[in-house]
N, CA, C and O atoms as CSV, one atom per row, in Angstrom:
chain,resi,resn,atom,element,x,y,z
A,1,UNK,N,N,0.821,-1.191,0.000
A,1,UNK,CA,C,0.000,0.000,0.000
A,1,UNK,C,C,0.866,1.256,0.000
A,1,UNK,O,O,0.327,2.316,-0.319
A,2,UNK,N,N,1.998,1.241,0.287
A,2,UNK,CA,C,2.825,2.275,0.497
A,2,UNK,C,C,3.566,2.624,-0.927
A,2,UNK,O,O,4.398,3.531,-0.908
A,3,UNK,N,N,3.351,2.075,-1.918
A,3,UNK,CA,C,4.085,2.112,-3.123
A,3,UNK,C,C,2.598,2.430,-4.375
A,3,UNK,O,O,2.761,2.373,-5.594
A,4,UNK,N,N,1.538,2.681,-3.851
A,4,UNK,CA,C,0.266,3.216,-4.201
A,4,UNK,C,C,0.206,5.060,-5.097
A,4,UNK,O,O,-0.039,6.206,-4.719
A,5,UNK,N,N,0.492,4.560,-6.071
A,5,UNK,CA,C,0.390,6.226,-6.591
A,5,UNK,C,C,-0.874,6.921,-5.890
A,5,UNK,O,O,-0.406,8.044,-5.703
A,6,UNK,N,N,-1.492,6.940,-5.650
A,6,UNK,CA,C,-3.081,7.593,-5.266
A,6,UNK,C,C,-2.563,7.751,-3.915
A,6,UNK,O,O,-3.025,8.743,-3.352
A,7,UNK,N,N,-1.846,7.152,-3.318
A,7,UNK,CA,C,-1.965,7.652,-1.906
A,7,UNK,C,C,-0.248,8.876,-1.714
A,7,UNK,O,O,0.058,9.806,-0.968
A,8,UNK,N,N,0.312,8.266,-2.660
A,8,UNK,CA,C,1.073,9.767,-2.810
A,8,UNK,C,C,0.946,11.277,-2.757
A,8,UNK,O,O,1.415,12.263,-2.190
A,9,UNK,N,N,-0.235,10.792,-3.954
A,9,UNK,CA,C,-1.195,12.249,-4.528
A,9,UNK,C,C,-1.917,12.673,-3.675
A,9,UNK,O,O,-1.903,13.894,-3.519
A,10,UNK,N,N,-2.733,11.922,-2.883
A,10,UNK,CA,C,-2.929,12.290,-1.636
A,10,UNK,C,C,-2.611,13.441,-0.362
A,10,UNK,O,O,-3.200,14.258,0.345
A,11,UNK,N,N,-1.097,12.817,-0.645
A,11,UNK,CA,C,-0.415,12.924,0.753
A,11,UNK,C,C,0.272,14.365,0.383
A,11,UNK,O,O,0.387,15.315,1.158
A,12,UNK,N,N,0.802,14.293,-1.297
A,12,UNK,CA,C,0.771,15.825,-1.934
A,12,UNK,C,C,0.205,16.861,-1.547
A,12,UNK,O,O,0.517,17.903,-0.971
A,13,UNK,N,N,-1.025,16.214,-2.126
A,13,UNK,CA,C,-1.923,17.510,-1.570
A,13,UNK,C,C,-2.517,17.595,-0.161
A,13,UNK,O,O,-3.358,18.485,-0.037
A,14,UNK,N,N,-2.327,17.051,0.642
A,14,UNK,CA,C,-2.613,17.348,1.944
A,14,UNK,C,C,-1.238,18.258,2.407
A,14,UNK,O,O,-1.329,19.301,3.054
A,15,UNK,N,N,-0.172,17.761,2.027
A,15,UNK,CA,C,0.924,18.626,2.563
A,15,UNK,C,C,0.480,20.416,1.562
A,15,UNK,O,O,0.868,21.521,1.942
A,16,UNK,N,N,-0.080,20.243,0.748
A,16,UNK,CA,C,-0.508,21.511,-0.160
A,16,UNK,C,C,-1.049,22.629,0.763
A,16,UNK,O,O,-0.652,23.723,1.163
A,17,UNK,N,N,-2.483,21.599,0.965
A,17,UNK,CA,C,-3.223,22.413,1.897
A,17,UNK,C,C,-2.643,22.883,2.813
A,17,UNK,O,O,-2.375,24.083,2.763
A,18,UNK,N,N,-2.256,22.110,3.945
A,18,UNK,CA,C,-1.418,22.635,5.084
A,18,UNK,C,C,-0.513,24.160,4.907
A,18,UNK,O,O,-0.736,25.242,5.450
A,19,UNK,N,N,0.690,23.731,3.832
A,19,UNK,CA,C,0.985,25.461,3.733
A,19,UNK,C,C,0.420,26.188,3.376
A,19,UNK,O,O,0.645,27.340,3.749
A,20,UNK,N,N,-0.721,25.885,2.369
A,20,UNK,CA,C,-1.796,27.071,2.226
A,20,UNK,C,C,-2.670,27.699,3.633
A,20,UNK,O,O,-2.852,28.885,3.909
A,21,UNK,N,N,-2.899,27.087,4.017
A,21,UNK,CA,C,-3.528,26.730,5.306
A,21,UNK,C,C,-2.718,27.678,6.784
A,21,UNK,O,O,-3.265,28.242,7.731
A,22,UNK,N,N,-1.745,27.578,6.557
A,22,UNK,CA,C,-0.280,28.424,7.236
A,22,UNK,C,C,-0.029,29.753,6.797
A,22,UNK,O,O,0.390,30.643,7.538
A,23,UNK,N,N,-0.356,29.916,5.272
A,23,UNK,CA,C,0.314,31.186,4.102
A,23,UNK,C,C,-0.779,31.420,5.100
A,23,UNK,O,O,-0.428,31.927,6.165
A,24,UNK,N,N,-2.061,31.131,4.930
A,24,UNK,CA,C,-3.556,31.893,4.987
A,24,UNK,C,C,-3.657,32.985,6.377
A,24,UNK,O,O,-3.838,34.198,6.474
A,25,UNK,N,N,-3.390,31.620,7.594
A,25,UNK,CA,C,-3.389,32.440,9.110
A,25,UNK,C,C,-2.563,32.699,9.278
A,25,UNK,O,O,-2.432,32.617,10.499
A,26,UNK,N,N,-1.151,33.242,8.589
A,26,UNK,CA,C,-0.426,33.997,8.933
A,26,UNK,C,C,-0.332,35.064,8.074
A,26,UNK,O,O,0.682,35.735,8.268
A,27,UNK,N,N,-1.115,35.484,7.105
A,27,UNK,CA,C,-1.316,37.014,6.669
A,27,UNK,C,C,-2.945,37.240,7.329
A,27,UNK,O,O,-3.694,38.215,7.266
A,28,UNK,N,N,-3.059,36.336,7.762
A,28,UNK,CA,C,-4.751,36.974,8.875
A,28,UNK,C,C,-4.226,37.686,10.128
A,28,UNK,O,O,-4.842,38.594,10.686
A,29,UNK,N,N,-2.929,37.159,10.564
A,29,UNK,CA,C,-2.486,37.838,11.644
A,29,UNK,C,C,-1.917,39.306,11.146
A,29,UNK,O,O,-2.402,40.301,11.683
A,30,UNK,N,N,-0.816,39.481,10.049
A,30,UNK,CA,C,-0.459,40.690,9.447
A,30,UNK,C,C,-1.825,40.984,9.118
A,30,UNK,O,O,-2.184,42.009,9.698
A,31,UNK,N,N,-2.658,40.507,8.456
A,31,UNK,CA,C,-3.995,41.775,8.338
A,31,UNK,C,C,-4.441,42.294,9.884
A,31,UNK,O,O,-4.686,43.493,10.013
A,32,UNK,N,N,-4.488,41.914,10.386
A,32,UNK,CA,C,-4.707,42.423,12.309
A,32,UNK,C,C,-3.979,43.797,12.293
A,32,UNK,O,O,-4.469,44.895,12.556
A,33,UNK,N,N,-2.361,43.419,11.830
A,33,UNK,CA,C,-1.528,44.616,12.214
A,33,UNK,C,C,-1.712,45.425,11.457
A,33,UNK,O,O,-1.646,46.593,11.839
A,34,UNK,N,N,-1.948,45.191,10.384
A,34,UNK,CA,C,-2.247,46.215,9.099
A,34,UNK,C,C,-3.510,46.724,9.452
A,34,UNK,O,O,-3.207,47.911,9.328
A,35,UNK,N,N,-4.492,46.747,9.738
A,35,UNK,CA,C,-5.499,47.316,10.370
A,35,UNK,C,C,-5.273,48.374,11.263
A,35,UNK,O,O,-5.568,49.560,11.111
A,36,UNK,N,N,-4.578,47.685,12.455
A,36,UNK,CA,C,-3.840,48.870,13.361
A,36,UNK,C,C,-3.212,49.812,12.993
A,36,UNK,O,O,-3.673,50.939,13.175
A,37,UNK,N,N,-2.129,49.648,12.445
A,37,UNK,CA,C,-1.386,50.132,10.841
A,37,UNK,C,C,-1.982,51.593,10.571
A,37,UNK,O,O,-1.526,52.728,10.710
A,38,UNK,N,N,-3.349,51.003,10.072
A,38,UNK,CA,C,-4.245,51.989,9.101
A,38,UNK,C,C,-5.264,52.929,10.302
A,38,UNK,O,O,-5.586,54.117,10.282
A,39,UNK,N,N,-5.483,52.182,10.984
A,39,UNK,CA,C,-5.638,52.884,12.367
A,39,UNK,C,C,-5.270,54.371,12.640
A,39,UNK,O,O,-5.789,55.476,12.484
A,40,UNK,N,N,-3.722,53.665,13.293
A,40,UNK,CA,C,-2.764,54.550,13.892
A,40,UNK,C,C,-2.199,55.991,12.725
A,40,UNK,O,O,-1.739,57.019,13.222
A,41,UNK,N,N,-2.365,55.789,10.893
A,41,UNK,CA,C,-1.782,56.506,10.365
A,41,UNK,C,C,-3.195,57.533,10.100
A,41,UNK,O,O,-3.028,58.745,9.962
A,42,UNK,N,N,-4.845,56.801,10.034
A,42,UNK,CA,C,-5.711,57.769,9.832
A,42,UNK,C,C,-5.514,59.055,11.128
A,42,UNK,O,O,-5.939,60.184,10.881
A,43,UNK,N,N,-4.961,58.810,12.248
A,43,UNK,CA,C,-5.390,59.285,13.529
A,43,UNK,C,C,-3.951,59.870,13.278
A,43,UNK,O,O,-3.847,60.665,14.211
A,44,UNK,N,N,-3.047,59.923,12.722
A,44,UNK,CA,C,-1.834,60.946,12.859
A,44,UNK,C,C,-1.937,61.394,11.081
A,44,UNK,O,O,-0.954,61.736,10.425
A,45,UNK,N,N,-3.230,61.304,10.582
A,45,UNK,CA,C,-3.115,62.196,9.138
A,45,UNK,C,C,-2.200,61.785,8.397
A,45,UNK,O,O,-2.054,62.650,7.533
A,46,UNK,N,N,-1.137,60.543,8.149
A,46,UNK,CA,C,-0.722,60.140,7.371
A,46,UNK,C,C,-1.699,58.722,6.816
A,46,UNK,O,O,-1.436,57.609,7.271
A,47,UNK,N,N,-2.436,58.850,6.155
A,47,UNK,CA,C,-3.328,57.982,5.706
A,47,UNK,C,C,-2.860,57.527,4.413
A,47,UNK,O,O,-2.531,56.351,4.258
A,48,UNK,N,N,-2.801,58.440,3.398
A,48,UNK,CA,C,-2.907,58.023,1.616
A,48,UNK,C,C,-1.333,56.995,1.350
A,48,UNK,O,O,-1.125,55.959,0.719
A,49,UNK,N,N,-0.453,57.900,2.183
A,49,UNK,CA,C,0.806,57.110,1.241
A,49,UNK,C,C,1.308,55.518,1.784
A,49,UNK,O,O,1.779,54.536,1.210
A,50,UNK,N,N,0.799,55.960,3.726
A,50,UNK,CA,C,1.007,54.404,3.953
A,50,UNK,C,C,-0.264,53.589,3.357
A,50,UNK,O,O,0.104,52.632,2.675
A,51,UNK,N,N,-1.387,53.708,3.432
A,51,UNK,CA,C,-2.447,53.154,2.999
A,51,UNK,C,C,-1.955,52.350,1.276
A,51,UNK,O,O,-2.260,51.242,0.834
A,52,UNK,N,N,-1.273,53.246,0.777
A,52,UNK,CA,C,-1.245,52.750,-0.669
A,52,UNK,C,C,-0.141,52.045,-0.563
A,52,UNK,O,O,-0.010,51.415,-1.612
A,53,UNK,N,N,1.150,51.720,0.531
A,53,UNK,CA,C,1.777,50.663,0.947
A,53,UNK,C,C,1.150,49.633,1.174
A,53,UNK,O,O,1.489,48.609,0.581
A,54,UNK,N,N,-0.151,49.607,2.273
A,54,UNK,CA,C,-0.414,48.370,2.618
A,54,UNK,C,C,-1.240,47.608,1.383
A,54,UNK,O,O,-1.249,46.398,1.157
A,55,UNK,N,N,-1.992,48.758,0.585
A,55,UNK,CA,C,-2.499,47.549,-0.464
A,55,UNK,C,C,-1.985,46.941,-1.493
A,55,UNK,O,O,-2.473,45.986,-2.099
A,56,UNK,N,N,-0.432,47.800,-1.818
A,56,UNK,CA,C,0.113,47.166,-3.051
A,56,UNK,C,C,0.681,46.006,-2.042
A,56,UNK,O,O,1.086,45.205,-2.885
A,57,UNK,N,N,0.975,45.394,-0.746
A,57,UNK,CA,C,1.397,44.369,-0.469
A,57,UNK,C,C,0.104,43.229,-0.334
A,57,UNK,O,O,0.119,42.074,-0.759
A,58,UNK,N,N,-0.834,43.811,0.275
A,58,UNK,CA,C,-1.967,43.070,0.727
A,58,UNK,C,C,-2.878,42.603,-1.072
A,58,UNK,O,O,-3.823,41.873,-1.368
A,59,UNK,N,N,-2.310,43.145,-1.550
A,59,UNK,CA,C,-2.465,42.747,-3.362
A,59,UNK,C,C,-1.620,41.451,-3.945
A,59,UNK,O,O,-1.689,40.806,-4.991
A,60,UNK,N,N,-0.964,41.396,-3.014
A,60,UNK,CA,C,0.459,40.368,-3.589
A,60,UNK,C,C,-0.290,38.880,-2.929
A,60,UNK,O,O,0.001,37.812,-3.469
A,61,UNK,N,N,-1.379,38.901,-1.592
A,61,UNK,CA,C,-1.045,37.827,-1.395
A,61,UNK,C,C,-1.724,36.885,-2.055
A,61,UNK,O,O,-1.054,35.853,-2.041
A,62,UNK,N,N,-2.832,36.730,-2.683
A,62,UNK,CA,C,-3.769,35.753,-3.718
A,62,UNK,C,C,-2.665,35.364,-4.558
A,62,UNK,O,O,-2.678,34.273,-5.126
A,63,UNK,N,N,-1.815,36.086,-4.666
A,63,UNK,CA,C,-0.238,35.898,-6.347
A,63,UNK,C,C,0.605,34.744,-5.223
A,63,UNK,O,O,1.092,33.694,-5.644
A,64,UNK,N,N,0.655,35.100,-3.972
A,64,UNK,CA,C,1.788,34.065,-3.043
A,64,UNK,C,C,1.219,33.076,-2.906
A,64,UNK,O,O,1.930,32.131,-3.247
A,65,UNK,N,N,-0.449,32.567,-2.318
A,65,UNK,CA,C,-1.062,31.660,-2.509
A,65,UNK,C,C,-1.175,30.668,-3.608
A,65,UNK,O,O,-1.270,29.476,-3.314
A,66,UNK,N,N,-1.172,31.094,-4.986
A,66,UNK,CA,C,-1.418,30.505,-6.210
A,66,UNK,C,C,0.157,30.398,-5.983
A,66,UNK,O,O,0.280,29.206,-6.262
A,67,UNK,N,N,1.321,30.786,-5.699
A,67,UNK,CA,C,2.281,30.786,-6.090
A,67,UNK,C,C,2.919,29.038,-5.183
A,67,UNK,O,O,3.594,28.098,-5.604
A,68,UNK,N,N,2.484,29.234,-4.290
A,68,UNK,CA,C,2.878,27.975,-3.231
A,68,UNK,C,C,1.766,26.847,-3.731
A,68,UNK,O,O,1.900,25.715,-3.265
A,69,UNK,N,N,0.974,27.028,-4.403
A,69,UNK,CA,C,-0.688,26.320,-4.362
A,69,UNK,C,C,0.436,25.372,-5.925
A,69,UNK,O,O,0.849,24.215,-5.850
A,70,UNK,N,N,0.595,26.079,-6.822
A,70,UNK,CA,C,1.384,25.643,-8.116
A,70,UNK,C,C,2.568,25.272,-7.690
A,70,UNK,O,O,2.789,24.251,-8.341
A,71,UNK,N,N,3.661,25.501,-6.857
A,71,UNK,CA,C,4.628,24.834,-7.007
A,71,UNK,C,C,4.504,23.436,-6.409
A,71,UNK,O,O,5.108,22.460,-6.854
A,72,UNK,N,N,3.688,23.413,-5.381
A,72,UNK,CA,C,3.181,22.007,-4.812
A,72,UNK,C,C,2.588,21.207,-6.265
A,72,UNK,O,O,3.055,20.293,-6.944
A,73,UNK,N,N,1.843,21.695,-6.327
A,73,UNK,CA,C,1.054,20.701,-7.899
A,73,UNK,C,C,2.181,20.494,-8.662
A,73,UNK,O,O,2.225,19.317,-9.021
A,74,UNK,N,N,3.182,21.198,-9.089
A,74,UNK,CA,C,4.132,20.809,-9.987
A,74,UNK,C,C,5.285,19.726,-9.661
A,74,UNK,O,O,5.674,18.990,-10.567
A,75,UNK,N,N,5.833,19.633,-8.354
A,75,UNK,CA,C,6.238,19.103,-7.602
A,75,UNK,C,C,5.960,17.302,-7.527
A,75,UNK,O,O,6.773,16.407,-7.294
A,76,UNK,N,N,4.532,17.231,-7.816
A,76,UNK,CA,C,3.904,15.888,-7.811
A,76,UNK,C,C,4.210,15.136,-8.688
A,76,UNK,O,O,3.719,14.008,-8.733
């Protein structure tokens, strides 16, 4: 059973999920700070330029997801 292609593929993609799964709640925690972030810069009037920091990063992460999501699939 251990020499089972299907349970490889399996085991692939369970290890897939998992770092997706990891990528996910650990930019849920940076979105927390980034909130605060956006918080702390509306309330000291620097709003526009950090604001347009946090979304060109908070833009990147669906691209890091697919990016870890594909190298796992390719990998198999």
């Amino acid at each position: 059973m251990e020499d089972d292609p299907l349970l490889y593929v399996w085991d692939s993609m369970h290890r897939a999920m998992q770092l997706a799964l990891c990528a996910v709640l650990g930019r849920q925690e940076e979105g927390l700070i980034m909130d605060q972030l956006i918080s702390t810069c509306k309330a000291q009037g620097q709003e526009s330029k950090q604001r347009n920091e946090l979304q060109a990063d908070a833009s990147c992460l669906a691209a890091a997801a697919l990016d870890v999501m594909a190298g796992e699939y390719y990998c198999l």
